[in-house]
C-alpha angles and dihedrals in degrees: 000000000000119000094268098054095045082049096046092048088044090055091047090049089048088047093057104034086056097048113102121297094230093063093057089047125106098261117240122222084248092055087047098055094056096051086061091042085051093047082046099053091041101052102015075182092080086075100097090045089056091046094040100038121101082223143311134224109225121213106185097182119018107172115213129192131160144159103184082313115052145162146201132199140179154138136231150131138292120221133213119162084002091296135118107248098164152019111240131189134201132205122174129187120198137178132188138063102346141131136162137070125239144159123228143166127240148197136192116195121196115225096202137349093280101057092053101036082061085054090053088054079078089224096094123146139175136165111279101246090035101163092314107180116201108230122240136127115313087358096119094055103088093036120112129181122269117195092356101302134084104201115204121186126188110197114220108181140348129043123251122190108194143157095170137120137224136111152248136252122202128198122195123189120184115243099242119233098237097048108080 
């Protein structure tokens, strides 16, 4: 590994080490929750995603850092019937011209049974900017589903300027029925 590469991997791994604590955190079903009243409130128009959709995985803080290598991370819940079914997990691994650090806030919708029932074989994966639609009043108006998923992402705090690819790998796990 040249000097360059050992520099930019140590930037990505400050970046993300210096990012909230929160956003690193194991999100709570309340914390959850908020993040969906705040999407709400921000773009009233994701209604019909959320009524129409065979589920959606919540990630209320994803926290996000990178210097030409960069990383996210973050936990959350997966929906079915409007209820919580089981606990997910993202990781997402870039590289490219990028540097910054942020938190956000994301949500996968799945268009039909299929789509999500691949997301509950816990080896999903998707690109890492994937028709991702900022959400802000009236955005989600014009969005569609592509392969079966519409991303939304709502950013909370931070400022990331990036042109890089990579990809993110999700984990699901059920709740299980004894566990409250």
């Amino acid at each position: 590994m040249n000097a360059i590469q050992k520099f930019s991997v140590a930037a990505a791994l400050a970046a993300l080490v210096a990012l909230p604590v929160a956003a690193r955190a194991e999100a709570t079903l309340g914390d959850t929750n908020t993040a969906i009243a705040l999407m709400r409130k921000a773009d009233p128009g994701l209604s019909k995603f959320f009524a129409k959709s065979a589920g959606y995985a919540v990630f209320p803080n994803i926290g996000k850092g990178g210097f030409i290598v960069g990383g996210a991370g973050g936990s959350g819940y997966l929906f079915e019937g409007g209820k919580a079914i089981g606990k997910t997990s993202m990781a997402q691994a870039t590289i490219g011209a990028q540097i910054g650090g942020q938190t956000y806030s994301e949500i996968i919708f799945f268009e039909t049974k299929e789509a999500l029932a691949a997301f509950k074989k816990g080896e999903w994966t998707m690109a890492a900017q994937v028709s991702a639609v900022a959400i802000k009043s009236g955005a989600s108006a014009d969005a569609k589903y592509s392969d079966g998923v519409a991303v939304f992402t709502l950013a909370k705090a931070g400022a990331m300027a990036e042109a890089s690819v990579g990809g993110q790998k999700f984990t699901y796990e059920p709740i299980s029925a004894k566990k409250k």
